[in-house]
N, C-alpha and C positions, 0 to 999 in steps of 0.2 A: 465430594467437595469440588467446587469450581477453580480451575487450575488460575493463579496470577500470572497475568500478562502485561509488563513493565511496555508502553509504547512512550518513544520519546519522538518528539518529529513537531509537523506543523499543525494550525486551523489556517483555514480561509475562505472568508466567504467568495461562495461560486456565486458569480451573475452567467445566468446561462439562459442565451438566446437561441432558438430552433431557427433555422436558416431550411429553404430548399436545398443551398450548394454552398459551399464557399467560394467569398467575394472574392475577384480579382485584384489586385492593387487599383486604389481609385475609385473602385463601384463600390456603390450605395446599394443595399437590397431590404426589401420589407420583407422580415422575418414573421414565423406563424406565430411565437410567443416569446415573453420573457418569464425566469423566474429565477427570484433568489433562493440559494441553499447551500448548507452548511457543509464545507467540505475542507478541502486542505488532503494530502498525503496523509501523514500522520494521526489527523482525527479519522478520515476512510479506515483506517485500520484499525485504528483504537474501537470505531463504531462496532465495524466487521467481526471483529476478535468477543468484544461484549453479547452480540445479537445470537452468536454461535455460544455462550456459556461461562465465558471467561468472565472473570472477577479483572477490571483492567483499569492499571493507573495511568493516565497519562498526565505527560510531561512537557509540555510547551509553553508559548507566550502569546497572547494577544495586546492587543492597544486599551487608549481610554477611550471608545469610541462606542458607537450603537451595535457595533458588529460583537464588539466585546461579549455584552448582553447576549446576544444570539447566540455565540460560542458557547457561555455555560447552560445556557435553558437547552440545548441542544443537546450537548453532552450526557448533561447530568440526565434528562430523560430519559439514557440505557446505563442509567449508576455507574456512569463512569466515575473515580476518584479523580478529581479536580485540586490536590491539595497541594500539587505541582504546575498548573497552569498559572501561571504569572502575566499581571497587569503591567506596562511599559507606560509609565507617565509620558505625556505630548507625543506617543506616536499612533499609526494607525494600525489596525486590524489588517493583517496580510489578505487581501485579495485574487481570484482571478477571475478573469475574463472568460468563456467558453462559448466559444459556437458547436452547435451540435448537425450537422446534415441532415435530410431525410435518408441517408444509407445507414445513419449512427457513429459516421467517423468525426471526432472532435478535433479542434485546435484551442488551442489555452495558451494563455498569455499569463503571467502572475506579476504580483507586486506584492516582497516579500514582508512589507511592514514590520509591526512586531516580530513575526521569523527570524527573521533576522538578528534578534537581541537575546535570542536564547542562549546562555550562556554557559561555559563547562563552572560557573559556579551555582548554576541553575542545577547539574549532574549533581554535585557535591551534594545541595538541599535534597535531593530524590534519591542519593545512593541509599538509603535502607529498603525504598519499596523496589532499588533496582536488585539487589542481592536477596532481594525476599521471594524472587518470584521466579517461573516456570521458563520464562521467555521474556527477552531482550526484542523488541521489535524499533528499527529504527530506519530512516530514509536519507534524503541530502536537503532538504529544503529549509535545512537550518545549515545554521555555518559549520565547516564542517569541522573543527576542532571543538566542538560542540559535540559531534557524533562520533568521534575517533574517542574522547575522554568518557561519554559513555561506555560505549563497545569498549573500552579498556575495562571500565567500573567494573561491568558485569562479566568480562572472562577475568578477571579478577578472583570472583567471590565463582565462578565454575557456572556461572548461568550460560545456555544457551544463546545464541546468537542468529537474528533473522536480520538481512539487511538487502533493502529493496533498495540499488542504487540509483535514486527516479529524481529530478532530470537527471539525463546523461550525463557524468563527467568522470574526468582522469580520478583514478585511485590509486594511492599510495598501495605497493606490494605490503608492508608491513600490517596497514589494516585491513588487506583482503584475508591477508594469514589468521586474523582472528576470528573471522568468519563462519559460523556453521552451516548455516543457509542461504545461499544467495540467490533471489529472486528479481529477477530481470525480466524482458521484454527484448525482442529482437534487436531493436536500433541500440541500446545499452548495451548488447552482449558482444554485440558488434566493435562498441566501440572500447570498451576494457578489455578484451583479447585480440585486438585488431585483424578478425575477422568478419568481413560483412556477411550477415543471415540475410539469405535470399532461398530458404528451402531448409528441407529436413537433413540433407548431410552437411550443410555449411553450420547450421544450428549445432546437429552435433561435434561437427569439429573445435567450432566457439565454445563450446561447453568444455570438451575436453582440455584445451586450452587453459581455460579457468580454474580448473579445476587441478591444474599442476603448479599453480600459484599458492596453493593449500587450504582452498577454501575444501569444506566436508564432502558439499553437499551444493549444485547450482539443480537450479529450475527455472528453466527458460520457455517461455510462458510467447503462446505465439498466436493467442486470441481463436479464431474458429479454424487453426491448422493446427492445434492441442498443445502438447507441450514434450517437452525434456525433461527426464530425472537423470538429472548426471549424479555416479559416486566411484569414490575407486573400483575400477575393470568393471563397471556395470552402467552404461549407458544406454537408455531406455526411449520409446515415445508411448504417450498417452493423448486417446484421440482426444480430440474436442467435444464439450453436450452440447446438441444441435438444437436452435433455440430462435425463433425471432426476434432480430436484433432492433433496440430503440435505439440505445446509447450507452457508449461504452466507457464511458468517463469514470468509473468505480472500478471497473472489472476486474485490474491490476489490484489495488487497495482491498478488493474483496476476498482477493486469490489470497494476500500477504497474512489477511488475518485471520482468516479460516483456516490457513494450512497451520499458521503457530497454535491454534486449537488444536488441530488434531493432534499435533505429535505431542503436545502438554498434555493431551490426556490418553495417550500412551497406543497411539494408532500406529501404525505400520508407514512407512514413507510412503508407499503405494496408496495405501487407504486416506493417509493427510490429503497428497493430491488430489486423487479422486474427490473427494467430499468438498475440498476447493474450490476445484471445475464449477461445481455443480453448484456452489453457491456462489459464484462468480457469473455462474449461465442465466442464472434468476437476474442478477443486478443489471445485466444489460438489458432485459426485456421492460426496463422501468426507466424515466427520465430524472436525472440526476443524480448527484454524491451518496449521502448519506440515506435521504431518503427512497436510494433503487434499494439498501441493502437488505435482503431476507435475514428473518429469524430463522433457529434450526430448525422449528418444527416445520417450516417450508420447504426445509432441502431435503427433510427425511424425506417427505411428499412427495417431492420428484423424484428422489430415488429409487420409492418404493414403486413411483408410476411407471419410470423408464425399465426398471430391471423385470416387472409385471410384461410386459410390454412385448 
């Protein structure tokens, strides 16, 4: 049976433009292309977490707008449950901007639109598919007492907890405590334990850190220099899958939803990461959100190729 995975979080359509380099303040540069696609935090996971096996409801908001349309044709194409995405009369569909380099490092800029109006009465209409399911997957691109009354909802009724705190901000000590899984990114990890990740022992300092604030479980996630499995007396590194990089604009979002697959279907913390990695290692070698992210039978693929190897 396919394990349910509650995501609550954003959409937003990506405009994403391939740049040589990024502009200076001031310059103008002819880029090699544009393209629009379907992204947002929140939907990346929600995708991620579906493509991987999961049965997944998400819970967000868009506008009355054309992006609206895109959001659920997008969606619904990997059976997401959409029966918590809410329409916001006269506002817009949350946006971002993205330039992507020829190295594959991006900058993003958002406009949270709709995001923005997700509401903890929004939580209240989704608490039965949030208490009905395997994992709790949530980020910050909604307001955050919007994601604090979630994450109550669900350690509430004893769900799991995965929480990617993406952009960076201050967190309240009482809602890291609720936390099962916290999945970060160097500059994040950095910034909630006030230690700057500049390497493999600063990482794991920052982790340990974290992790005396009472979160389970952090995973600190450091792109092609692998990652962190932090847990009580056992801090760990996992290298990176070596992979040619397009663009890495999902890679995070990839990692968040593949890993709440694995342990919802009863993998090993070691094995969730791993499987992660690896379907996080696919999504960079493809340009943009939604559409970089691998199906499972793609990760098995490479798994089977790399471990043959």
């Amino acid at each position: 049976m396919k394990p349910q995975i509650c995501v609550v979080g954003s959409f937003n359509m990506d405009l994403v433009f391939r740049t040589p380099r990024m502009p200076a303040v001031g310059e103008t540069l002819h880029g090699h292309e544009f393209r629009q696609i379907p992204g947002g935090k929140g939907a990346n996971q929600a995708v991620a977490a579906a493509r991987q096996g999961a049965h997944v409801h998400f819970v967000g908001a868009v506008g009355d707008d054309g992006f609206a349309h895109n959001a659920r044709e997008a969606l619904s194409a990997d059976q997401i449950s959409l029966n918590h995405l809410h329409s916001i009369a006269a506002t817009a569909t949350g946006v971002a901007g993205i330039l992507v380099d020829d190295a594959g490092s991006n900058s993003i800029v958002l406009a949270a639109g709709a995001n923005a109006c997700l509401s903890t009465a929004h939580i209240d209409a989704a608490a039965d598919s949030i208490r009905q399911s395997a994992m709790l997957i949530c980020q910050l691109e909604t307001p955050m007492d919007t994601v604090t009354h979630a994450i109550r909802t669900a350690k509430q009724a004893g769900v799991p907890v995965v929480l990617n705190p993406a952009p960076a901000q201050a967190l309240d000590s009482a809602l890291l405590a609720m936390v099962d899984y916290l999945i970060l990114n160097e500059t994040e990890a950095g910034q909630l334990s006030g230690i700057p990740v500049t390497d493999r022992d600063s990482a794991q300092r920052a982790s340990e850190a974290l992790l005396a604030m009472g979160i389970r479980v952090v995973l600190l996630t450091m792109g092609g220099d692998g990652a962190i499995i932090a847990e009580a007396g056992n801090v760990r590194f996992v290298p990176a899958v070596r992979v040619s990089v397009v663009d890495t604009t999902a890679a995070g979002d990839t990692f968040v939803g593949a890993f709440a697959v694995g342990i919802a279907n009863g993998l090993s913390l070691d094995q969730a990461v791993t499987e992660a990695q690896y379907t996080a290692a696919i999504t960079v070698t493809r340009l943009g959100a939604q559409t970089s992210i691998p199906h499972r039978a793609e990760v098995l693929a490479l798994m089977q190729e790399r471990q043959a190897a």
